[in-house]
C-alpha positions as CSV (number, residue, x, y, z in Angstrom):
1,X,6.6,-6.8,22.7
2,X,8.5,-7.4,19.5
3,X,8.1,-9.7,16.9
4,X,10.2,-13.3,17.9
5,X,13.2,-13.6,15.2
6,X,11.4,-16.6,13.7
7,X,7.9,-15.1,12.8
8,X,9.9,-13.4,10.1
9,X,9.7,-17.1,8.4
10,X,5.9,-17.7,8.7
11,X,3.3,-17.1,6.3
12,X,1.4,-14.2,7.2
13,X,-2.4,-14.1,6.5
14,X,-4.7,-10.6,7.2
15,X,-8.2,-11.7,8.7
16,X,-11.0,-10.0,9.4
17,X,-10.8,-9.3,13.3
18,X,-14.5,-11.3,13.6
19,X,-12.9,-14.0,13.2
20,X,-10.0,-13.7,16.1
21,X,-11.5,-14.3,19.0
22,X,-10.1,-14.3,22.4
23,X,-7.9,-17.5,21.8
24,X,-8.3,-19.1,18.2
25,X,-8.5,-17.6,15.1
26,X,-10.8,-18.9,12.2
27,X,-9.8,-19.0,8.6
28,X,-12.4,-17.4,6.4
29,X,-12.6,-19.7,3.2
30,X,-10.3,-18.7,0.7
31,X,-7.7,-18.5,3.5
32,X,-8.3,-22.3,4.2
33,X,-7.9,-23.0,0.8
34,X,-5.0,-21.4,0.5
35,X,-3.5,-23.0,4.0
36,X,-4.8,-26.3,3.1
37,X,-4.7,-27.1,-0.7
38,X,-2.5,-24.8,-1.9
39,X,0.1,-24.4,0.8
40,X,-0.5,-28.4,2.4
41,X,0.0,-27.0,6.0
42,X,-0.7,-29.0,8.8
43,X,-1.8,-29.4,12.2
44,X,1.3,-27.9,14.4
45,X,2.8,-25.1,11.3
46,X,2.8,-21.6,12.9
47,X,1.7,-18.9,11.4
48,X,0.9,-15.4,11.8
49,X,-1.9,-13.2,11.5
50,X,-2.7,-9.7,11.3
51,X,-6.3,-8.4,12.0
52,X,-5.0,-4.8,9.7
53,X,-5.8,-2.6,13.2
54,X,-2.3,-2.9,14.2
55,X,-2.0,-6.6,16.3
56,X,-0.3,-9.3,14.8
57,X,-1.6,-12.7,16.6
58,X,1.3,-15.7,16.2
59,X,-0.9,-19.0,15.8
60,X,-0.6,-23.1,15.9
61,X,-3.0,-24.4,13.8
62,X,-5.1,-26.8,15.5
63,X,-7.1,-28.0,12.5
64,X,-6.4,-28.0,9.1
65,X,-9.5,-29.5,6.4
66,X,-11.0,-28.7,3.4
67,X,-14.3,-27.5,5.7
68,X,-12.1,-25.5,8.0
69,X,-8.8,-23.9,9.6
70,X,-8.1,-22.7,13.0
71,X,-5.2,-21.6,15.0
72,X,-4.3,-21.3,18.5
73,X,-3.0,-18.5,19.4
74,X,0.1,-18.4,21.2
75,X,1.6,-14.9,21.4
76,X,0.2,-11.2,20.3
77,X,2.4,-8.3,19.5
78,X,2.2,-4.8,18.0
79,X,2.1,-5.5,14.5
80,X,6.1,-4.0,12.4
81,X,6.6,-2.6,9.1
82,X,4.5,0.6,8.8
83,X,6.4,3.8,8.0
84,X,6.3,6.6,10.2
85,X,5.5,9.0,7.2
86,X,1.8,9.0,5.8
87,X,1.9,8.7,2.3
88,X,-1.2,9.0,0.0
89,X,-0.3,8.5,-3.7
90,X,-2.8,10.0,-6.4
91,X,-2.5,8.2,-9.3
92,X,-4.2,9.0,-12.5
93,X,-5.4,5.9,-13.9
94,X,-3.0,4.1,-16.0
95,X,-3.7,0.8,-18.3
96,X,-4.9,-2.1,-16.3
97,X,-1.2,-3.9,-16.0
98,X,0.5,-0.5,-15.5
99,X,-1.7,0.6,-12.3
100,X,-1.5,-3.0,-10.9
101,X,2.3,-2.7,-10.8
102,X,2.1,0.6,-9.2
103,X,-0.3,-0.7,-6.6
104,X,2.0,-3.7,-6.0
105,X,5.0,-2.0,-5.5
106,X,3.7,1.0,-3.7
107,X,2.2,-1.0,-1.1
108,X,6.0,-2.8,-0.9
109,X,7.5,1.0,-0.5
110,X,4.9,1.8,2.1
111,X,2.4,4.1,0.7
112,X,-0.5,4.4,3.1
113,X,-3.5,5.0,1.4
114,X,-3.8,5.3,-2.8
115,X,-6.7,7.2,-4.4
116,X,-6.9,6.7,-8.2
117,X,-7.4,10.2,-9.9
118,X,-8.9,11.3,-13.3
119,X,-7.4,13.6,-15.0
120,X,-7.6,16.0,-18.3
121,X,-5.4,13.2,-20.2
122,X,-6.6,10.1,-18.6
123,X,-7.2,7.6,-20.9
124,X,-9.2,5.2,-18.4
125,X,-12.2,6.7,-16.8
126,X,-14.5,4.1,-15.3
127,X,-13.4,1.3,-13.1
128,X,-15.7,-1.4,-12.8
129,X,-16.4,-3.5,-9.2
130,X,-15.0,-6.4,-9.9
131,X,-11.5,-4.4,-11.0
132,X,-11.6,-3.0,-7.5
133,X,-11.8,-6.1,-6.0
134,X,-8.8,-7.4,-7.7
135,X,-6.7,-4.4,-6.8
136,X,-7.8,-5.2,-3.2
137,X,-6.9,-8.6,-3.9
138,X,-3.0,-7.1,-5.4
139,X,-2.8,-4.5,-2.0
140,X,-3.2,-7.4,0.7
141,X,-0.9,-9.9,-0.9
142,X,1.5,-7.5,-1.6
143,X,1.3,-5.9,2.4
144,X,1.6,-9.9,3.5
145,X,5.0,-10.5,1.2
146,X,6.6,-7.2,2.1
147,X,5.8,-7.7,5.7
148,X,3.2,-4.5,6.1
149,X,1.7,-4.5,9.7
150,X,-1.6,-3.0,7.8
151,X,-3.2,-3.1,4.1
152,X,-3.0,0.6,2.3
153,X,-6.0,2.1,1.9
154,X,-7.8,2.3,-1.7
155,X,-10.6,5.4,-2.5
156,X,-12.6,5.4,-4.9
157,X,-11.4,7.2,-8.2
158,X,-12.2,11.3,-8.3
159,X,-11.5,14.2,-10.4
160,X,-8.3,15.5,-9.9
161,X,-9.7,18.8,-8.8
162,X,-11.4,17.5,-6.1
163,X,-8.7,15.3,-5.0
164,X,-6.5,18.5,-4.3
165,X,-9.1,20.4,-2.9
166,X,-10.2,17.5,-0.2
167,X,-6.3,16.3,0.8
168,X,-4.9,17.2,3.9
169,X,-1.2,16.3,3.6
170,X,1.4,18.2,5.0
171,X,3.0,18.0,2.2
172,X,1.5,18.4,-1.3
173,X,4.2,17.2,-4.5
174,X,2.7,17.2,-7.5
175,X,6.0,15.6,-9.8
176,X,5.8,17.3,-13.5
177,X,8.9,17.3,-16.1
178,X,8.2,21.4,-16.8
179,X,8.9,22.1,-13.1
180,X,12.8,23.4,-12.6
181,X,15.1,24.6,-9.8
182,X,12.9,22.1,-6.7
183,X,13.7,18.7,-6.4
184,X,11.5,16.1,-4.6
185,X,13.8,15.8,-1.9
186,X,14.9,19.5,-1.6
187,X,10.8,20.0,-0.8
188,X,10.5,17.0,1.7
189,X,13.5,19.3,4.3
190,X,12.4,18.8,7.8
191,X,10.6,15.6,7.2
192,X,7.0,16.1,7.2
193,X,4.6,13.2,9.0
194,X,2.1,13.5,6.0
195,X,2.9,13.5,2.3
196,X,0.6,13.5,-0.7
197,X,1.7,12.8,-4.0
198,X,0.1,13.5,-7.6
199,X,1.5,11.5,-10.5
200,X,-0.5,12.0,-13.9
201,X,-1.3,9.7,-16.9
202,X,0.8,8.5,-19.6
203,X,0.3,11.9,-21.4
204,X,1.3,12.8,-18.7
205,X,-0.3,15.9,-16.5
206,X,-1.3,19.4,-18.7
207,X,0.6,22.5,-18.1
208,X,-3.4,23.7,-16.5
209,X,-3.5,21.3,-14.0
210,X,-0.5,22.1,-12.0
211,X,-0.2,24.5,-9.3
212,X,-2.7,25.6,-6.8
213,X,-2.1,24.0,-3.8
214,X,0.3,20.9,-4.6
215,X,4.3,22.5,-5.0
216,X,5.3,21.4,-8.8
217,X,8.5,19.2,-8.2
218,X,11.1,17.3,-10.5
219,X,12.3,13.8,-10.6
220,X,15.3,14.6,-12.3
221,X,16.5,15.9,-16.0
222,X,15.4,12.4,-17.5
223,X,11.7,11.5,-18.9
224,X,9.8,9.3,-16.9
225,X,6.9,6.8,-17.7
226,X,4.1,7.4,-15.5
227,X,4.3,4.2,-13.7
228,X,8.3,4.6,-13.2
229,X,7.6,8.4,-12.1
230,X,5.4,6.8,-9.1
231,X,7.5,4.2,-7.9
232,X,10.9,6.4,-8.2
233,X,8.3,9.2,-6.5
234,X,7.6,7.4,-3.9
235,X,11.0,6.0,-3.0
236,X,12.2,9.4,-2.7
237,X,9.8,10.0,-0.1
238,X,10.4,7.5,1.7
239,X,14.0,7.7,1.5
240,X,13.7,11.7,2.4
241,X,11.4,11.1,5.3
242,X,13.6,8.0,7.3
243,X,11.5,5.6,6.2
244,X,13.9,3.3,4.6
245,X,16.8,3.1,7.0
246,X,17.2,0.8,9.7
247,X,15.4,0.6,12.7
């Protein structure tokens, strides 16, 4: 069953599937704050919610408080707006603001899972818990404004060599300014259902680390920064794979 024309308009909201049960849904706190001092909804808005395992449950609220929210829920459909390409980006860690904006946008693209890399020019190393709970935090709003049916996945940062030797893809890109004569998109031919790209730090990646198993690629004749080279990377993916044309 699809997705009725008006649910596009709702506020969407991923909760924890504990809390959906069988017909009511209950808002975990911050959600309620959000519903009920931040957004003023009341008894009788729809929303919708997505329980990240691929439902999407449309809901009435029934209750709206300080102490609590919960929904009724009125219709359940297959939840839209994955891609049918896998895409894990490795990033090398970038500068706090720099690797936020490539988690943001990322997520809007459609990358599927993100694993933060280290690499021989990395200037950031360490990442503590509570940054890894704010680029949780950045990952699910950013699935609930672009629409995303579940939240990418985030590893844990690892050395770049054991990032290549551990992914799976079908595809393994590893963009670098030295490589010549394969584009991107000349490497993606035949659409592959799994993609994995490496993007290096703002130094950029050294002329040691490429090769082995990832194909050395090029984004074009220009320079890019490391955070431009990921979103541009990634839109070329997508755009090579099918992924951003109309149903």
């Amino acid at each position: 069953m699809h997705l009725q024309p008006f649910a596009d308009a709702m506020h969407r909201f991923f909760v924890d599937p504990q809390l959906i049960g069988p017909t009511a849904v209950s808002f975990p706190p911050h959600l309620t704050h959000q519903i009920h001092a931040v957004l003023r909804m009341t008894p009788g808005a729809q929303v919708l919610v997505l329980d990240n395992a691929g439902q999407a449950y449309q809901l009435t609220l029934t209750a709206v408080s300080r102490q609590q929210v919960i929904g009724q829920i009125t219709a359940r459909y297959a939840a839209a707006g994955e891609p049918a390409t896998y895409l894990t980006l490795y990033q090398a860690l970038l500068k706090a603001e720099h690797f936020e904006w490539v988690l943001q946008k990322g997520t809007e693209l459609g990358v599927s899972r993100f694993v933060p890399i280290i690499t021989a020019r990395t200037v950031v190393t360490a990442v503590r818990p509570s940054k890894a709970a704010r680029w949780q935090r950045i990952l699910t709003e950013a699935a609930e404004q672009s629409r995303r049916g579940r939240i990418p996945e985030l590893a844990a940062p690892m050395p770049l060599a054991e990032a290549l030797a551990t992914c799976t893809a079908d595809a393994i890109l590893m963009p670098w300014e030295g490589a010549t004569g394969l584009s991107l998109t000349a490497a993606l031919v035949g659409r592959p259902r799994s993609v994995a790209l490496f993007i290096g730090p703002e130094g950029g990646l050294a002329a040691e680390e490429i090769g082995g198993r990832a194909m050395a690629v090029s984004l074009g004749p220009r320079i890019l920064r490391a955070e431009t080279a990921a979103i541009v990377a990634v839109t070329l993916v997508m755009q090579a794979c099918g992924d951003l044309e109309l149903p």
